[in-house]
N, C-alpha and C positions, 0 to 999 in steps of 0.2 A: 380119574373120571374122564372118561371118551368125550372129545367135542364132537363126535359127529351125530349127528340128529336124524338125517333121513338119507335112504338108499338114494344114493345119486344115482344111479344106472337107471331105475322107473321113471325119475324126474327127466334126466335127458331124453327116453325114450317116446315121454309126450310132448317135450318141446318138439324132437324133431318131427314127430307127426303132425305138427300146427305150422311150421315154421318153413318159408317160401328155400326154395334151391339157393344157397351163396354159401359163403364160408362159415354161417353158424352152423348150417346142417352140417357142414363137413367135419369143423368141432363135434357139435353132437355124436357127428355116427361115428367119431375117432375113440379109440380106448384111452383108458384112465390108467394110472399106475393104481395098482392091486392096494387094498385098504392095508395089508400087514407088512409094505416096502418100509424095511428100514429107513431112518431121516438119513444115513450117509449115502444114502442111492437113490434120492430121491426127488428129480428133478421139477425144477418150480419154475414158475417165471415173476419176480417181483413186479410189480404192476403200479403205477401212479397216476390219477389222473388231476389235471385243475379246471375248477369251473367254475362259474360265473355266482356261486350261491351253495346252497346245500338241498333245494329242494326238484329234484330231477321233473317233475311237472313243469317246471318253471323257468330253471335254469337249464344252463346249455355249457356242455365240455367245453373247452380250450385248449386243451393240450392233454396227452395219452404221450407215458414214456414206460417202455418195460425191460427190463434186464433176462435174463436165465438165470439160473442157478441150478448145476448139477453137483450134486450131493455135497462138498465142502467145497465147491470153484464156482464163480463168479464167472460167466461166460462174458466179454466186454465186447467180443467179435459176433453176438448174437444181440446184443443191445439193439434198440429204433427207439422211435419217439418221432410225432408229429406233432405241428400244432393245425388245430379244426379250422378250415376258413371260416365255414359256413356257422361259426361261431355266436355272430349276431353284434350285439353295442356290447362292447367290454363294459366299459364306464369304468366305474373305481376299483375293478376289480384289476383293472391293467398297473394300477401302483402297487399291489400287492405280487404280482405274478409277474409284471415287467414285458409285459406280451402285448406290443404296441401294433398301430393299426396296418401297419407294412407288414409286420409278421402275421398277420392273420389274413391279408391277402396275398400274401407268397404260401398259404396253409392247403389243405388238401381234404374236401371234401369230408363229411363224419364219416360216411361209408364207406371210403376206401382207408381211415385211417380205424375203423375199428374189422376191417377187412383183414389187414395186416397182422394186426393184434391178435383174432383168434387167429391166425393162422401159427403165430409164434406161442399161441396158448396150447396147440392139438399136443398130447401126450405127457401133459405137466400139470400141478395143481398152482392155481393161483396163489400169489403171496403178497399181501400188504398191510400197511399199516393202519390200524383202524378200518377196516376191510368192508365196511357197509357203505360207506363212499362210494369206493369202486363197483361193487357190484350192484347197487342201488339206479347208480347211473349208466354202466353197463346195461344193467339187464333191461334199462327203461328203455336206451337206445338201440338196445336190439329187436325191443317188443316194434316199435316202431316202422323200423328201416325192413326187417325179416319176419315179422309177425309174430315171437316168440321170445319169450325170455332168456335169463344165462345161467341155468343148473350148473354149479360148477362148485369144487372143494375148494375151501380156502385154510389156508396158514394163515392165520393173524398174528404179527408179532406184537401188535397191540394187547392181544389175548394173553401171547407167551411171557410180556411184560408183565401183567397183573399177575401171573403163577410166578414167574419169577419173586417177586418183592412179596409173594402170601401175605402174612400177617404184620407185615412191617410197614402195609402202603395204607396211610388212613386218606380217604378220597377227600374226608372234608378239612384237612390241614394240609392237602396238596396237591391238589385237584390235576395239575399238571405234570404229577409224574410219569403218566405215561406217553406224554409225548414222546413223538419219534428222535427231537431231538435232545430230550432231556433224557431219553432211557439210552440214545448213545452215549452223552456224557458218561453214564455210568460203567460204561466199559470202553472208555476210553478212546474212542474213535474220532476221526478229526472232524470237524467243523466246516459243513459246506452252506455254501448260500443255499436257503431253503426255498419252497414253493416256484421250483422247474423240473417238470414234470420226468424226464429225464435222471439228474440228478438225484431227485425223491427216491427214485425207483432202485437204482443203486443203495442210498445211505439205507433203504428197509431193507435191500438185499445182504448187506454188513451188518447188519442190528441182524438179522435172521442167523448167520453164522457165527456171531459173539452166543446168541440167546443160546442156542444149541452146542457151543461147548460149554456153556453154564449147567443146560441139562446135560451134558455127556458128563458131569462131574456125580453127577448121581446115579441114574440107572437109564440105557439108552432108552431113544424113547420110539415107537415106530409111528406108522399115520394115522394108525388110527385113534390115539389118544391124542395126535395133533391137528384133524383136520376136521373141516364142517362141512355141513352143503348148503348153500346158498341159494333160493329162488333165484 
């Protein structure tokens, strides 16, 4: 069954006609890889962001790290990551994330760090872990800064976790199986300190390339049984 839901080309088409001149219109008006690109040609950028909550009205990014990924390579020479200055009172959220108050005033602006960002997003589908996170607060802080939101395909490997495990994951004897780090354990990938945004962005980019020789062991699979579109 196709995860994709709606024509992303119309969606982009009315962001960019709402949406002021900067680098989301230039995502916008950039092409998309073609819905029936095989998954080994098919360049993504894994995406991670940390933030002060889960409720994008309310809270505020901290930190945006994103990787590449063309087709089975991890591109490490195409990697960034910033943290947000303009981030606000961490509070307790800085013992979780480690993102103390020097690093957030050595930080750089949200608009120039989600500047960067699309720019490293133009000709790639988004890829991350539990993927309404990113795009929730993405598209809030685009509506904001550019007056439009972020129509964009995403990879979940969160998604490809839950098909992975089908009928073997009961959610209420294990409610955490799909975490990012308990679904690498499952394929046997190392152990990295979690929640930096950076980092994040890579371990989903390795969970992406485990997931996909999982499905390559069955029938390949192309984008458009793996990708969505996101408001």
């Amino acid at each position: 069954m196709s995860l994709l839901r709606r024509p992303v080309a119309a969606r982009r088409e009315r962001a960019l006609r709402r949406c002021a001149p900067g680098p989301l219109a230039d995502l916008l008006a950039s092409s998309t890889p073609a819905r029936d690109t095989p998954l080994h040609r098919l360049p993504l950028l894994a995406v991670d962001i940390e933030t002060t909550g889960l409720d994008p009205a309310r809270d505020r990014v901290l930190a945006v790290g994103w990787v590449p990924v063309d087709g089975g390579r991890v591109d490490l020479g195409g990697a960034g990551g910033h943290v947000v200055a303009d981030a606000g009172e961490v509070g307790r959220s800085a013992t979780v994330h480690g993102i103390t108050d020097d690093a957030l005033a050595a930080g750089l602006p949200l608009e120039d760090v989600l500047g960067a960002l699309l720019r490293a997003l133009a000709g790639r589908v988004l890829l991350a872990h539990f993927a309404r996170i990113e795009t929730t607060f993405l598209g809030a802080a685009c509506e904001r800064l550019w007056g439009a939101g972020l129509p964009v395909e995403v990879v979940d490997t969160f998604e490809l976790e839950r098909r992975a495990l089908g009928g073997g994951w009961d959610a209420a004897s294990d409610p955490g199986a799909l975490r990012l780090w308990t679904a690498r354990a499952r394929y046997g990938l190392p152990v990295y300190r979690a929640h930096e945004a950076l980092t994040d962005a890579l371990a989903c980019a390795e969970l992406y390339l485990a997931q996909r020789a999982h499905l390559d062991e069955g029938a390949p699979e192309t984008t458009t049984t793996l990708r969505h579109v996101v408001a």
